[in-house]
N, C-alpha and C positions, 0 to 999 in steps of 0.2 A: 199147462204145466208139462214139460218136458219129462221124459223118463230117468234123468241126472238128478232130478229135485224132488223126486217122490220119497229115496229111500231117506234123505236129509228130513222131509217134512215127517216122514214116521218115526225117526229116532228122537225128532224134536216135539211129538205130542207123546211116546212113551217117555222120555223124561218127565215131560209136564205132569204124567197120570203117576209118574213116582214121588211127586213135591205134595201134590194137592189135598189137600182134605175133603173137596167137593167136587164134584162136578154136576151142572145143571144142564140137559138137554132140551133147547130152543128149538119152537120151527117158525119158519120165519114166511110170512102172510101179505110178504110186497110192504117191508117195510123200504122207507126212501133213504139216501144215504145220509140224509140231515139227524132222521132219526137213529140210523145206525151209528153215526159218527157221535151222538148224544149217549147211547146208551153203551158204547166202547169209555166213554168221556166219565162217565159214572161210572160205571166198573173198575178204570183206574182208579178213580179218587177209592175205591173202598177196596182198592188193594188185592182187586179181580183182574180176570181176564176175560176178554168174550170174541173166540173164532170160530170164522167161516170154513170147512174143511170138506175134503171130501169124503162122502160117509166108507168110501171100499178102503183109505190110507187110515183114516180114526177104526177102525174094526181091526185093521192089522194094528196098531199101534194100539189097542187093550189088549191084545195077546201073552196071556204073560202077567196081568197088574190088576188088580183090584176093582179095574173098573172096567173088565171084559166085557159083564154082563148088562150094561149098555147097548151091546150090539146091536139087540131088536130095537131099540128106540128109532137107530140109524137110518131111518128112511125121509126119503124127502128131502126138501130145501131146512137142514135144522144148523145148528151154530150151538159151541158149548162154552158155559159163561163158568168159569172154575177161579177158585181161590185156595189160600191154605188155612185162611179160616174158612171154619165148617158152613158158616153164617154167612157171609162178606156177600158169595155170588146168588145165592138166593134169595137173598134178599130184595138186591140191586135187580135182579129178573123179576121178582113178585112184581115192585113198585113198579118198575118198566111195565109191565104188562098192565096193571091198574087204569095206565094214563092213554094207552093205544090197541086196536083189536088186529094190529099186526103181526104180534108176536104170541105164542100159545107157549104155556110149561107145558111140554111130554113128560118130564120125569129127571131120573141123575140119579146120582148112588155117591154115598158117603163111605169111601170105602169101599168096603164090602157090602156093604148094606144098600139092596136097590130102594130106592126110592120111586114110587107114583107123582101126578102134579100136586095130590095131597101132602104129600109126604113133603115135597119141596115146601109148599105151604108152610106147613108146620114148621120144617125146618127154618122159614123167612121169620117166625113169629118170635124166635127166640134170640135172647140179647146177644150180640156179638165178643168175640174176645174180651174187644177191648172193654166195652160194657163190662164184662165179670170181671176184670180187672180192677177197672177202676170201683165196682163194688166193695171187694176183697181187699183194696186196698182201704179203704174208707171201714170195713167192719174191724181192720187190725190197727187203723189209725185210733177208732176210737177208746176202746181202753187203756192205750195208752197216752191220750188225751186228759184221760180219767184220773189216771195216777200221777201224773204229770201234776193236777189240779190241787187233788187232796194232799201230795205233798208238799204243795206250796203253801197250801191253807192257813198250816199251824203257826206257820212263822208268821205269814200275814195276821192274823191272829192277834200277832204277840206285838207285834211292830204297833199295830192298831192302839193296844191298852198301853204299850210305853206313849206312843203318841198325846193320846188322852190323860198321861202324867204328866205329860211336861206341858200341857196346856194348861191344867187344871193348876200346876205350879205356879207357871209364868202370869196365871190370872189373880 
């Protein structure tokens, strides 16, 4: 990397540390590119991101943002898997790391808030956005499914016993 592309690539990951809800810091244990290019491939689908950076240009580029204190993680061959749900890259890194002893969680920070590989842990166990949405929506759908119901009832009701008049007639 040239000295023209350094200060672009740090205005381009302090943006990214201004969008995000998470960030996950990876170190990477001689994963192959097949697997690399697998677990960039998942992290899109869930609406993440996961780069390879230099740790001296990611130290400058949290100066300033929420997720400075990352810095000490910064050592090594590591990679950071970020999304703007809180859930999304944590996840996708837990499962990743399940299936290969390539990849290790060091840790990330939610925010402000640093995070251990426990703490990412914890953070992978709980339902995603989309998950509480789609709960939330399903808890407000239901009572008015409810009402919806019982005020149809009565008429049905009534429709039913006229029914059984004109049957009772016509017999």
């Amino acid at each position: 990397m040239d000295r023209a592309q350094k200060p672009v690539v740090v205005s381009d990951l302090n943006a990214l540390f201004g969008e995000v809800g998470v960030v996950v810091v990876t170190r990477n244990l001689g994963m192959t590119v097949a697997q690399s290019t697998d677990l960039r491939t998942k992290m899109r689908e869930a609406g993440a991101t996961y780069k390879v950076t230099k740790n001296s240009l990611t130290k400058i580029a949290t100066k300033g943002t929420a997720y400075e204190q990352i810095g000490d993680m910064l050592t090594g061959p590591v990679a950071l898997a970020s999304s703007v749900d809180p859930v999304a890259a944590a996840k996708v890194a837990i499962d990743f790391a399940k299936t290969t002893d390539k990849i290790e969680i060091v840790g990330g920070a939610m925010g402000d808030t640093l995070l251990d590989a426990n703490g990412v842990k914890a953070l992978a166990s709980m339902p995603s956005l989309d998950e509480l949405r789609g709960k939330l929506v399903g808890l407000l759908n239901a009572p008015a499914t409810k009402i919806a119901q019982i005020a149809q009832e009565p008429a049905a009701q009534l429709a039913r016993i006229f029914g059984a008049y004109a049957a009772k007639e016509a017999a």
